[in-house]
PDB file with one MODEL, atoms N, CA, C and O in Angstrom:
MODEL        1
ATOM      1  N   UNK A   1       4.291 -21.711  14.925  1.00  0.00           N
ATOM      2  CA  UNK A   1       3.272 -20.689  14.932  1.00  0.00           C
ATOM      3  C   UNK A   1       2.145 -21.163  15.855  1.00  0.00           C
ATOM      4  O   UNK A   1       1.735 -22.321  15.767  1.00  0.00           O
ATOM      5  N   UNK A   2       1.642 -20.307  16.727  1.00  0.00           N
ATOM      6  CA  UNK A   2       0.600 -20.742  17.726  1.00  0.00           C
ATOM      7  C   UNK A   2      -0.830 -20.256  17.560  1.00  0.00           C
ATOM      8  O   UNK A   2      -1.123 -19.060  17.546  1.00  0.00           O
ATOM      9  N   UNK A   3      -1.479 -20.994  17.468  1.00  0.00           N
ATOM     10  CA  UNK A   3      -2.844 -20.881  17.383  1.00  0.00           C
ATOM     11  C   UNK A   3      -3.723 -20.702  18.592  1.00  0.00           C
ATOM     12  O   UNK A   3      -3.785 -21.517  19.512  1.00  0.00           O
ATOM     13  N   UNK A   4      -4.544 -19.327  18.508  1.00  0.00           N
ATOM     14  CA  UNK A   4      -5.422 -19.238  19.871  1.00  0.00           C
ATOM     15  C   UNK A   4      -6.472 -18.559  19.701  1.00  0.00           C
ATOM     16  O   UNK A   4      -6.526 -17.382  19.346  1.00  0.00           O
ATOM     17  N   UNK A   5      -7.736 -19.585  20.056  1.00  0.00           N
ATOM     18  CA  UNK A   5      -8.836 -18.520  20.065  1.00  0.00           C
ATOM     19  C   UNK A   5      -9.115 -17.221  20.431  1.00  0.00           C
ATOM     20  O   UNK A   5      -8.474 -16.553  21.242  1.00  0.00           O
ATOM     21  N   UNK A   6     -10.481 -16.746  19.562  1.00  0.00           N
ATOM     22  CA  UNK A   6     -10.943 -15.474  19.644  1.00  0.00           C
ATOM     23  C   UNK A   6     -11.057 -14.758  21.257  1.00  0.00           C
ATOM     24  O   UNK A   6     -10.555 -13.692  21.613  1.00  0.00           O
ATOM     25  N   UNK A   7     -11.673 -15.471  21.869  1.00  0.00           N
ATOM     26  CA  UNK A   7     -11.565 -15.462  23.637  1.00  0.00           C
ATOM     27  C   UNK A   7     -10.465 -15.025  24.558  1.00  0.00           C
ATOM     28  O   UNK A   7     -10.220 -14.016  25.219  1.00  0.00           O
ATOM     29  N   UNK A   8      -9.592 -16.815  24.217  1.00  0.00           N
ATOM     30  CA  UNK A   8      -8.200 -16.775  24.755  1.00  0.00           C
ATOM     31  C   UNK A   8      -7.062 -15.357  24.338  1.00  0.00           C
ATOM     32  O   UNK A   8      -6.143 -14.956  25.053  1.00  0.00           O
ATOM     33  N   UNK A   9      -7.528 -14.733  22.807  1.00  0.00           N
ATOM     34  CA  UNK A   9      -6.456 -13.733  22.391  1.00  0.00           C
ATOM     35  C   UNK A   9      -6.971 -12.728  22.907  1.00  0.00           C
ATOM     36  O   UNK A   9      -6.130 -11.862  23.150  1.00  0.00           O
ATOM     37  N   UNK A  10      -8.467 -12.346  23.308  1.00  0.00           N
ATOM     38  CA  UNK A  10      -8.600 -11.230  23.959  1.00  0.00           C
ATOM     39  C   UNK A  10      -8.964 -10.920  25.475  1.00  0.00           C
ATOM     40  O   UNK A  10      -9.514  -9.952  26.001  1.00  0.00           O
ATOM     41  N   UNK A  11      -8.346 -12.345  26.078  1.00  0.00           N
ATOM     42  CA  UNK A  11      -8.166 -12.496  27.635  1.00  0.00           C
ATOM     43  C   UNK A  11      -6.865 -12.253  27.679  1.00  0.00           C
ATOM     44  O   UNK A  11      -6.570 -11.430  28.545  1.00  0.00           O
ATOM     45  N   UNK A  12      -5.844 -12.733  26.966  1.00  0.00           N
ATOM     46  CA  UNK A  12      -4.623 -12.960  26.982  1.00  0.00           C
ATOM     47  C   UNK A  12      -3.446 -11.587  26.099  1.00  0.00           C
ATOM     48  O   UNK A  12      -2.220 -11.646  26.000  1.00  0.00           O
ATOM     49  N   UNK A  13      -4.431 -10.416  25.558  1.00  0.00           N
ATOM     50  CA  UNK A  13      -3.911  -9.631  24.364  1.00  0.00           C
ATOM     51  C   UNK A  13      -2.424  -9.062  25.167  1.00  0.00           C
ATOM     52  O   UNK A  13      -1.655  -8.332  24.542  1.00  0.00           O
ATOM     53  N   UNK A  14      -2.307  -9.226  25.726  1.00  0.00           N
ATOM     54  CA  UNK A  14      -0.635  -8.452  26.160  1.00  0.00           C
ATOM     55  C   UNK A  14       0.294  -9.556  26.117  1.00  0.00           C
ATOM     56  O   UNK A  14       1.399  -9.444  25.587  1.00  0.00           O
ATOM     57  N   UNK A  15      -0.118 -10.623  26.660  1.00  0.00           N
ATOM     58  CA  UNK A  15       0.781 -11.480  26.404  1.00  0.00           C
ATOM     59  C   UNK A  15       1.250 -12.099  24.995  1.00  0.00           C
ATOM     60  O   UNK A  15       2.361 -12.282  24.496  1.00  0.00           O
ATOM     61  N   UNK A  16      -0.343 -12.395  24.473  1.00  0.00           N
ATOM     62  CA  UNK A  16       0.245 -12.101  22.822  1.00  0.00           C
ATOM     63  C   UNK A  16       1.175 -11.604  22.220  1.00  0.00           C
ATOM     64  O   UNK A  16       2.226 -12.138  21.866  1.00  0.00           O
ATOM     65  N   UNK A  17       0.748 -10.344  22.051  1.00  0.00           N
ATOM     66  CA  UNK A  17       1.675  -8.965  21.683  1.00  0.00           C
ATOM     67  C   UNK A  17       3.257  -9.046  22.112  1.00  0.00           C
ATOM     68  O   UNK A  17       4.228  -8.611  21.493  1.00  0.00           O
ATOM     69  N   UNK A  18       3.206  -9.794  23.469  1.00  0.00           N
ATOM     70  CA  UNK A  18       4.735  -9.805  23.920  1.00  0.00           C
ATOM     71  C   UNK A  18       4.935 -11.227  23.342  1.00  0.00           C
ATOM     72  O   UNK A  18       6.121 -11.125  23.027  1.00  0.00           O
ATOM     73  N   UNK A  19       4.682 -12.122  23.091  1.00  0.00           N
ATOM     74  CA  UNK A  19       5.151 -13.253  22.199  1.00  0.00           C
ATOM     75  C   UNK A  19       5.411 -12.447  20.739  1.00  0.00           C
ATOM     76  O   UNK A  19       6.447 -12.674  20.115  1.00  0.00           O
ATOM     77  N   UNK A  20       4.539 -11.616  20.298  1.00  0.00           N
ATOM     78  CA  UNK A  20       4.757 -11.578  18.560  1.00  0.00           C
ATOM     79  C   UNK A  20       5.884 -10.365  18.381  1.00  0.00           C
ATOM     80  O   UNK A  20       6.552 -10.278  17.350  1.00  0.00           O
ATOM     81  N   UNK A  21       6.022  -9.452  19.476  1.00  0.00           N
ATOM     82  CA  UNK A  21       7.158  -8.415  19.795  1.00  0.00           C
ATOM     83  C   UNK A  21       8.653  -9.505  19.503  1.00  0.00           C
ATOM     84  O   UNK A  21       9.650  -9.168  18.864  1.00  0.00           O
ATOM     85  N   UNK A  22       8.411 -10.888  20.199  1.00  0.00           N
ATOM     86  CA  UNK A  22       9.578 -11.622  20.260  1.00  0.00           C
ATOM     87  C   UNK A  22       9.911 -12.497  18.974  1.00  0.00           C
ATOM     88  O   UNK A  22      10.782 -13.358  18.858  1.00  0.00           O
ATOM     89  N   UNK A  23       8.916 -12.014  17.971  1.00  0.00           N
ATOM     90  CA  UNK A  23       9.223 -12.891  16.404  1.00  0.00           C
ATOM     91  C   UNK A  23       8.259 -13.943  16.553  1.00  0.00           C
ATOM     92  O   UNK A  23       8.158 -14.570  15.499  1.00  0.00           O
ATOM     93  N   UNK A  24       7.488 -14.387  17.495  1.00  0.00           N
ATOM     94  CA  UNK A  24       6.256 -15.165  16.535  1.00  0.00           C
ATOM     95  C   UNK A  24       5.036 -15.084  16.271  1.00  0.00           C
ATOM     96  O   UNK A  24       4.121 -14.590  16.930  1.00  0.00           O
ATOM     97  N   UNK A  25       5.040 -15.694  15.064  1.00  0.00           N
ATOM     98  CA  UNK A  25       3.441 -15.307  14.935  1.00  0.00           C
ATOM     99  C   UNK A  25       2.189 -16.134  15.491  1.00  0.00           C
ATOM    100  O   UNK A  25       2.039 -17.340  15.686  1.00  0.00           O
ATOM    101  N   UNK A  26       1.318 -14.992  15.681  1.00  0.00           N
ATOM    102  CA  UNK A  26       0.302 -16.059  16.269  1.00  0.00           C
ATOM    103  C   UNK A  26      -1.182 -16.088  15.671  1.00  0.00           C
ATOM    104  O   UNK A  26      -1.705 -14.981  15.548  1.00  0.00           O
ATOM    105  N   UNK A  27      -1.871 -17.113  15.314  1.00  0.00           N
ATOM    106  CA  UNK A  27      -2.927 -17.029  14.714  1.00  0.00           C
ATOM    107  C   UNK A  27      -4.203 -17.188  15.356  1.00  0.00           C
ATOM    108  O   UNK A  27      -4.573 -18.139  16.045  1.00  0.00           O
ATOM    109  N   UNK A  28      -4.823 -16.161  15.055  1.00  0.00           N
ATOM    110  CA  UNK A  28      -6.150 -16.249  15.928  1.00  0.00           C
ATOM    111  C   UNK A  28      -7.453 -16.958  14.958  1.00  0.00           C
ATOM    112  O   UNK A  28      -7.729 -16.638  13.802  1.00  0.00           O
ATOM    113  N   UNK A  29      -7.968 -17.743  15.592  1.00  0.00           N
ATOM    114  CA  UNK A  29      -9.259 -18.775  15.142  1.00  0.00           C
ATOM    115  C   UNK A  29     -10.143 -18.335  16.018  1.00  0.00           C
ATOM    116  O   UNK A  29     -10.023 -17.887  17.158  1.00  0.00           O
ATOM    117  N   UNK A  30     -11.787 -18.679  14.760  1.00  0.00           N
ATOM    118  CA  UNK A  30     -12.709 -18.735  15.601  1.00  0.00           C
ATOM    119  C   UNK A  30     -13.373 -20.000  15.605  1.00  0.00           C
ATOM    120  O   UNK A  30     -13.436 -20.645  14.558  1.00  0.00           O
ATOM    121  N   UNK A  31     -13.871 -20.424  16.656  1.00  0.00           N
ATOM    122  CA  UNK A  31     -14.520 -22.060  16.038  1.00  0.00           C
ATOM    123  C   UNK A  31     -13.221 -22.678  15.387  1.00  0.00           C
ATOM    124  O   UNK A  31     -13.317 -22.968  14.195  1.00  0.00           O
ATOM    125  N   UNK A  32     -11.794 -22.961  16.137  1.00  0.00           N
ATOM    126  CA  UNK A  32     -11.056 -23.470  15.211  1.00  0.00           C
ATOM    127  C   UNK A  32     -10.923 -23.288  14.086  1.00  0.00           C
ATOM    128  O   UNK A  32     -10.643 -24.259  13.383  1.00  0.00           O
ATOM    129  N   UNK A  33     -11.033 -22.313  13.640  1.00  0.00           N
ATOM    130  CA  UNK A  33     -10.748 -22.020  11.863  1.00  0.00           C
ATOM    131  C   UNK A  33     -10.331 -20.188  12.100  1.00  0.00           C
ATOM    132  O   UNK A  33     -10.657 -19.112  12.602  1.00  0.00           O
ATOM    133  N   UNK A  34      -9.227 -21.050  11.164  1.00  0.00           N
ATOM    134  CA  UNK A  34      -7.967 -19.295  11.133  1.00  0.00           C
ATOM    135  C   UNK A  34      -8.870 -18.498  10.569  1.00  0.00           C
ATOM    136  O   UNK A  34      -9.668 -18.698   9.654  1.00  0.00           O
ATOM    137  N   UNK A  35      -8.519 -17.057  11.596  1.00  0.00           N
ATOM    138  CA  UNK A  35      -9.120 -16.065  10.861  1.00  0.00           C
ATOM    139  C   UNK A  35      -8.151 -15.196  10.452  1.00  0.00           C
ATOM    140  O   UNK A  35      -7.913 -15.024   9.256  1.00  0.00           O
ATOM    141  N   UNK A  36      -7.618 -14.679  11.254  1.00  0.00           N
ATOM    142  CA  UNK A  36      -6.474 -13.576  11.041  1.00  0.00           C
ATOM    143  C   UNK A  36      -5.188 -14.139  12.066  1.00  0.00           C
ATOM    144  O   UNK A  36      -5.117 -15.050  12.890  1.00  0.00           O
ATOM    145  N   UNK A  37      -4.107 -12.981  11.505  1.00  0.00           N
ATOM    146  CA  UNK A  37      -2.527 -13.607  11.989  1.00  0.00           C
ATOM    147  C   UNK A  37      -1.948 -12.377  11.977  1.00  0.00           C
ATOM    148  O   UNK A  37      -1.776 -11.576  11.058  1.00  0.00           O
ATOM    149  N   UNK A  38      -1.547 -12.330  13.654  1.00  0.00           N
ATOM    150  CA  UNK A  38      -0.792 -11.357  14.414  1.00  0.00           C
ATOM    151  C   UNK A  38       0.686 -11.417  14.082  1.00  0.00           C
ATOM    152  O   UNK A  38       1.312 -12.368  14.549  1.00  0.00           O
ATOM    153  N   UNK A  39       1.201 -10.705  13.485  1.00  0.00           N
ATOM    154  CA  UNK A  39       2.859 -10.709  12.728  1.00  0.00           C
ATOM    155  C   UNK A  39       3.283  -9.349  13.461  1.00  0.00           C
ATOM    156  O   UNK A  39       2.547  -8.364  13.399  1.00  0.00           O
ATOM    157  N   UNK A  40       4.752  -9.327  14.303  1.00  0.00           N
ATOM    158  CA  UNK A  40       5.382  -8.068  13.940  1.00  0.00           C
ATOM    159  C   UNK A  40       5.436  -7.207  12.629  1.00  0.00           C
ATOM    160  O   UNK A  40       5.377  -7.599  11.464  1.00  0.00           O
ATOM    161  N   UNK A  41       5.566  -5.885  13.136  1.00  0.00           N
ATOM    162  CA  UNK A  41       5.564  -4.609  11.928  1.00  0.00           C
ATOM    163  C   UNK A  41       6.947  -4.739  12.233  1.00  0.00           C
ATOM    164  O   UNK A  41       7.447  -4.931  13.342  1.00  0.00           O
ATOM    165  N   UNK A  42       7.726  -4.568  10.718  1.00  0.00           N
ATOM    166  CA  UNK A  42       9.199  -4.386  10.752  1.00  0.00           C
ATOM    167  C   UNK A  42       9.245  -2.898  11.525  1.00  0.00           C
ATOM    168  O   UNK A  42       8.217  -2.232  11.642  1.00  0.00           O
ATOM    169  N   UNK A  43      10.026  -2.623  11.836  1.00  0.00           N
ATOM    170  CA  UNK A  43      10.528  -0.873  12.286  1.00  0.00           C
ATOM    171  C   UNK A  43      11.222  -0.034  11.021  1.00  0.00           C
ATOM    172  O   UNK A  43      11.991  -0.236  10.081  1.00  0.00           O
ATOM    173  N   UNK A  44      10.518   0.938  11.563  1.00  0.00           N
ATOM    174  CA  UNK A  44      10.608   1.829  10.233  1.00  0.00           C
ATOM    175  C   UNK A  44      12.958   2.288  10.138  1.00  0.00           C
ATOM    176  O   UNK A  44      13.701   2.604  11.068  1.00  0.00           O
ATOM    177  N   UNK A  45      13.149   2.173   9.275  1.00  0.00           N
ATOM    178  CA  UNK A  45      14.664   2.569   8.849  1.00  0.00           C
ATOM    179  C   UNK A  45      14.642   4.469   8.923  1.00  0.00           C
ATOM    180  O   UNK A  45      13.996   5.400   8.444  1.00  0.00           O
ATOM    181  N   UNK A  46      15.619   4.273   9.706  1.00  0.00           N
ATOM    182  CA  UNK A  46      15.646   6.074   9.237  1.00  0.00           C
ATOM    183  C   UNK A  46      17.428   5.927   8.761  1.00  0.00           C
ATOM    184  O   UNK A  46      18.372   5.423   9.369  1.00  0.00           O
ATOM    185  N   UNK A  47      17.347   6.606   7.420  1.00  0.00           N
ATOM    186  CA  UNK A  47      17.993   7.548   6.710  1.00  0.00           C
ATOM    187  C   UNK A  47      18.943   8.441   6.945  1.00  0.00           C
ATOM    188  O   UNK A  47      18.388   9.487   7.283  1.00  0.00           O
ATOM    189  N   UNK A  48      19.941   8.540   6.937  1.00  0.00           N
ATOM    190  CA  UNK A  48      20.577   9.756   7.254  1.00  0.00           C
ATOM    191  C   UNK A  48      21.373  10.273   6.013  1.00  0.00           C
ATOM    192  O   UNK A  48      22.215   9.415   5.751  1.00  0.00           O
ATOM    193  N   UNK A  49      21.447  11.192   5.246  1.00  0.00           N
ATOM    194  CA  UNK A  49      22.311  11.836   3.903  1.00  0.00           C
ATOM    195  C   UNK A  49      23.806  11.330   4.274  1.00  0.00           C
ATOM    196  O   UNK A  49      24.521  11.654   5.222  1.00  0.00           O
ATOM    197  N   UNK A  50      24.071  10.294   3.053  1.00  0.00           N
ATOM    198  CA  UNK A  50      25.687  10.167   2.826  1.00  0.00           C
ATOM    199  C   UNK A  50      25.642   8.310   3.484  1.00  0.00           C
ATOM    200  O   UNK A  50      26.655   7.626   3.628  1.00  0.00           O
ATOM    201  N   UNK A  51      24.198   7.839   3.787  1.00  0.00           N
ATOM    202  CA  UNK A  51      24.311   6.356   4.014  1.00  0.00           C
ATOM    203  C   UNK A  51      24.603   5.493   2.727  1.00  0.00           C
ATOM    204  O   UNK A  51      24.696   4.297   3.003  1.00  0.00           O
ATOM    205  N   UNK A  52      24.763   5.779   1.451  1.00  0.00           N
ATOM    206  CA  UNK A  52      25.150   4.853   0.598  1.00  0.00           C
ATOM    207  C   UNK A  52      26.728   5.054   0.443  1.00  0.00           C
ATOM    208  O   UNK A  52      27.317   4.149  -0.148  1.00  0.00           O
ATOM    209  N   UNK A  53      27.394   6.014   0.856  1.00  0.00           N
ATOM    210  CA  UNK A  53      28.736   6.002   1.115  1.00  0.00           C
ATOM    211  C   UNK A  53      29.587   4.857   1.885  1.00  0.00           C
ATOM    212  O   UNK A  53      30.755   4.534   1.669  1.00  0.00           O
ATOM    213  N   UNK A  54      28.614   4.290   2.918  1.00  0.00           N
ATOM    214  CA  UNK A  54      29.172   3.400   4.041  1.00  0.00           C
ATOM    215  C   UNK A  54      29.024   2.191   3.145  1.00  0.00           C
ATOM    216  O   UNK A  54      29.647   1.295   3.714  1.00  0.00           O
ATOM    217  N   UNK A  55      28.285   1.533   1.552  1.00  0.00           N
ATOM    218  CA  UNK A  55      28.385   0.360   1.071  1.00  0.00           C
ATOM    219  C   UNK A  55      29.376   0.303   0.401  1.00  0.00           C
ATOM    220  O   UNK A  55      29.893   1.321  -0.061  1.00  0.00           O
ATOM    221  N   UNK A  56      29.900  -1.020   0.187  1.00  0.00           N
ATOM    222  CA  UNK A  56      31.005  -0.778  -0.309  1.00  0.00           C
ATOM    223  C   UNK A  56      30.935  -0.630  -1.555  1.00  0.00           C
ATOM    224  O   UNK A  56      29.873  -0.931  -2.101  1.00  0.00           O
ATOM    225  N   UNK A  57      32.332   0.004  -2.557  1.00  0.00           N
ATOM    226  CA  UNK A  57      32.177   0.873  -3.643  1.00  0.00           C
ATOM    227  C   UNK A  57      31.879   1.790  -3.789  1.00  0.00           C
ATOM    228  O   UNK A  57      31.887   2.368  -4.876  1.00  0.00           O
ATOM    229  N   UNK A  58      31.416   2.359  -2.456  1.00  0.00           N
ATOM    230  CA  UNK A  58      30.908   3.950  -2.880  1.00  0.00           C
ATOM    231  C   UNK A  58      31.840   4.954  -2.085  1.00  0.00           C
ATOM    232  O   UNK A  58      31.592   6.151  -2.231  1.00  0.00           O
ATOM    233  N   UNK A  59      33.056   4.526  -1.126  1.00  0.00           N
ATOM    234  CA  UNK A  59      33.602   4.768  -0.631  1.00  0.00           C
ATOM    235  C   UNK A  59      34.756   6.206  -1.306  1.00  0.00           C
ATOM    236  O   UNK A  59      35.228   7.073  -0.570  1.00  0.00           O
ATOM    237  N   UNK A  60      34.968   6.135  -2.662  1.00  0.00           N
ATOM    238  CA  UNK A  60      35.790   6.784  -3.157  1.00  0.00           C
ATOM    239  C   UNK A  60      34.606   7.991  -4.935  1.00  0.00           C
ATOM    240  O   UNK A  60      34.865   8.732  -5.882  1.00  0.00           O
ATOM    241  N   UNK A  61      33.406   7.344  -4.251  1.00  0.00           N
ATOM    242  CA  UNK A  61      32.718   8.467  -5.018  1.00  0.00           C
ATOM    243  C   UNK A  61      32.353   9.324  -5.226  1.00  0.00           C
ATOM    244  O   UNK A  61      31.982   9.868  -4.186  1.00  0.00           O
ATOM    245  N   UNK A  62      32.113  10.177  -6.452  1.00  0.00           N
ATOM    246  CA  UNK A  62      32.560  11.928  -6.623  1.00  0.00           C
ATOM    247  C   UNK A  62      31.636  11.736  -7.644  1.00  0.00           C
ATOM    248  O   UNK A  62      31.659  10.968  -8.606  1.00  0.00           O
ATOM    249  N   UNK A  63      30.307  13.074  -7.047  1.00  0.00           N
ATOM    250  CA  UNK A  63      29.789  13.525  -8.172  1.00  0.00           C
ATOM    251  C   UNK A  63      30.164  14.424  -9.022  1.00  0.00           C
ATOM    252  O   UNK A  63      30.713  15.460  -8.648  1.00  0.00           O
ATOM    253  N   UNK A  64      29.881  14.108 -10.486  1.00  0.00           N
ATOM    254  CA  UNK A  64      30.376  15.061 -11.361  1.00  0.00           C
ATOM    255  C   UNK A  64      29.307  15.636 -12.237  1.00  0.00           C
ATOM    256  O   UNK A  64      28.621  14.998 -13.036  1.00  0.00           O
ATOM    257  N   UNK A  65      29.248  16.996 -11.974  1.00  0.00           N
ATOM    258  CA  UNK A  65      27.817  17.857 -12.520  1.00  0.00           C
ATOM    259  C   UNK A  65      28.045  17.340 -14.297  1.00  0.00           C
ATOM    260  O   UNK A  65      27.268  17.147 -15.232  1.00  0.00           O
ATOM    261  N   UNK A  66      29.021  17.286 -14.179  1.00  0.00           N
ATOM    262  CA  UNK A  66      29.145  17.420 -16.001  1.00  0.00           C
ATOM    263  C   UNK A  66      28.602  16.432 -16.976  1.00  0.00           C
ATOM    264  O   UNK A  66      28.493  16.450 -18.202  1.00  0.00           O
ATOM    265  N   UNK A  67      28.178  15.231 -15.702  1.00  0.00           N
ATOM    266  CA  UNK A  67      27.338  14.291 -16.590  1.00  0.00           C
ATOM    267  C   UNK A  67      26.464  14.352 -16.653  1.00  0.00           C
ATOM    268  O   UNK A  67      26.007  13.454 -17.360  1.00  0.00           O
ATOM    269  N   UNK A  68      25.580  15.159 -16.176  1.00  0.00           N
ATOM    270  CA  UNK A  68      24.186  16.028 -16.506  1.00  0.00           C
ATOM    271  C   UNK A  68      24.255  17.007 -17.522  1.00  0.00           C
ATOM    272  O   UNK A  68      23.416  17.024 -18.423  1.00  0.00           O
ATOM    273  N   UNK A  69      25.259  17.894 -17.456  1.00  0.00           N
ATOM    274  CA  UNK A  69      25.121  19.154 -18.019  1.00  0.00           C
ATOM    275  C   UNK A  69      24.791  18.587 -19.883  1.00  0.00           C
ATOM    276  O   UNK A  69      25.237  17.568 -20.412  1.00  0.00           O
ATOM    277  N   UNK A  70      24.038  19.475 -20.412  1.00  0.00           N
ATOM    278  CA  UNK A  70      23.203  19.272 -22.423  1.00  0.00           C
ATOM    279  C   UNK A  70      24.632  19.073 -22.466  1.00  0.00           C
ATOM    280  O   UNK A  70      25.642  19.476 -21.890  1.00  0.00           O
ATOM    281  N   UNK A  71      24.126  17.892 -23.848  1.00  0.00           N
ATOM    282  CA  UNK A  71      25.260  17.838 -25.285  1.00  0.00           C
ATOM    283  C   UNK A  71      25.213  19.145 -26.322  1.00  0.00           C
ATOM    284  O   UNK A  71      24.175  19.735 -26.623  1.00  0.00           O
ATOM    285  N   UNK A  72      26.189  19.387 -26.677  1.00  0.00           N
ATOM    286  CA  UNK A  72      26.118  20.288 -27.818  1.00  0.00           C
ATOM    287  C   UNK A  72      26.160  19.134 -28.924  1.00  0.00           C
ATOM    288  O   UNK A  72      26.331  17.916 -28.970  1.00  0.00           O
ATOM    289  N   UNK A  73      25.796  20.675 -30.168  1.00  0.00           N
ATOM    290  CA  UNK A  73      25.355  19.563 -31.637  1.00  0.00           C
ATOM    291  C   UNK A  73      26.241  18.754 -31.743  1.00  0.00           C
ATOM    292  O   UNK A  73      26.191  17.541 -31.541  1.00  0.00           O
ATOM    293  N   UNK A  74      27.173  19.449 -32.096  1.00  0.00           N
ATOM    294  CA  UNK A  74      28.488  18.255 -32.377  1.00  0.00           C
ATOM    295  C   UNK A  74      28.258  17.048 -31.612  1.00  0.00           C
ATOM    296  O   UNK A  74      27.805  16.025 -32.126  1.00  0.00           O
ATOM    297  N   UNK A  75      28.634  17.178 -30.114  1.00  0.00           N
ATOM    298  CA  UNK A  75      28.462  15.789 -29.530  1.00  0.00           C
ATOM    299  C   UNK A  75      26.910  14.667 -29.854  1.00  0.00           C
ATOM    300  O   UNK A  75      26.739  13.448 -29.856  1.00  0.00           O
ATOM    301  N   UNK A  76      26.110  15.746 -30.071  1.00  0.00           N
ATOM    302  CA  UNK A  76      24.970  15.057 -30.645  1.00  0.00           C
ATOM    303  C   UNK A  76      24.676  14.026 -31.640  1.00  0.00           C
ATOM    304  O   UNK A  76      23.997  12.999 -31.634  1.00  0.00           O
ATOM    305  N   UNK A  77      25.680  14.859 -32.817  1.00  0.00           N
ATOM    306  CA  UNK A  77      25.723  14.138 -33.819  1.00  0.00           C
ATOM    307  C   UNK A  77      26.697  13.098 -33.729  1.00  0.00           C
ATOM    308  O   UNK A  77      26.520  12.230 -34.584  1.00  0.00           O
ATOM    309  N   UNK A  78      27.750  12.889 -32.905  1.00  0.00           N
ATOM    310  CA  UNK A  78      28.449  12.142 -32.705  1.00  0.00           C
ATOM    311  C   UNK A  78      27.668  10.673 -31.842  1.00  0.00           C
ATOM    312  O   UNK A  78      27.819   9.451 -31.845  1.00  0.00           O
ATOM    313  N   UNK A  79      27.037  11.401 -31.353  1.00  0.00           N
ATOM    314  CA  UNK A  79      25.952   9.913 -30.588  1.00  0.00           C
ATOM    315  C   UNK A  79      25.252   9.729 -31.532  1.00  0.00           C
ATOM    316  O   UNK A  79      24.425   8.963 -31.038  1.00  0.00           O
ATOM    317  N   UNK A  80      24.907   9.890 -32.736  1.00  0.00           N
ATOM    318  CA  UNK A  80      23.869   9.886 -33.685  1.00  0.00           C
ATOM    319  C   UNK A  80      22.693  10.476 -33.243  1.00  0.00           C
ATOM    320  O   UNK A  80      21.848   9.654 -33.599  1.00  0.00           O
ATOM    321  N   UNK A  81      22.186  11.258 -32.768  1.00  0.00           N
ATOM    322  CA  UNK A  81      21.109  12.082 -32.857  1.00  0.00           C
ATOM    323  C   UNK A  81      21.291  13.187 -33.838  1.00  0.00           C
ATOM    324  O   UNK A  81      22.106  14.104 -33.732  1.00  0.00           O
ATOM    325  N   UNK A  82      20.479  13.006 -34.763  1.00  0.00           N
ATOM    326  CA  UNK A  82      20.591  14.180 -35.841  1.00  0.00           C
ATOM    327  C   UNK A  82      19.282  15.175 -35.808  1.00  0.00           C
ATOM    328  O   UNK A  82      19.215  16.132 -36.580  1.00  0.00           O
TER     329      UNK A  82
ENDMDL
END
């Protein structure tokens, strides 16, 4: 991790940025003493409907409404809810 003054990081801010673009971090001091620390932002994930299909186990899965759909009494009482 590289350490660079308040000065040097804002003579130098692009080159920074293209070091911390490349995974490192760099810490900016003032008077030699850390103040703050320049980290990449992960990138945001995009989503597309039917991506948990591609893990495995989910390959052969089927929703079934019916495990939502109410208990009737009977089955009720059979789970013990009275």
């Amino acid at each position: 991790m590289r350490t660079v003054n308040v000065y040097e990081a804002k003579t130098h801010l692009s080159q920074i940025l293209a070091e911390v673009e490349a995974g490192q971090d760099v810490i900016v001091a003032r008077n030699g003493v850390p103040v703050a620390r320049i980290t990449a932002v992960a990138p945001k994930v995009l989503r597309e409907p039917g991506d948990l299909r591609k893990l495995p186990g989910w390959e052969n899965f089927v929703y079934d409404p019916a495990i939502f759909a109410p208990l009737t009494d009977e089955q009720m009482k059979e789970e013990g809810w009275d």
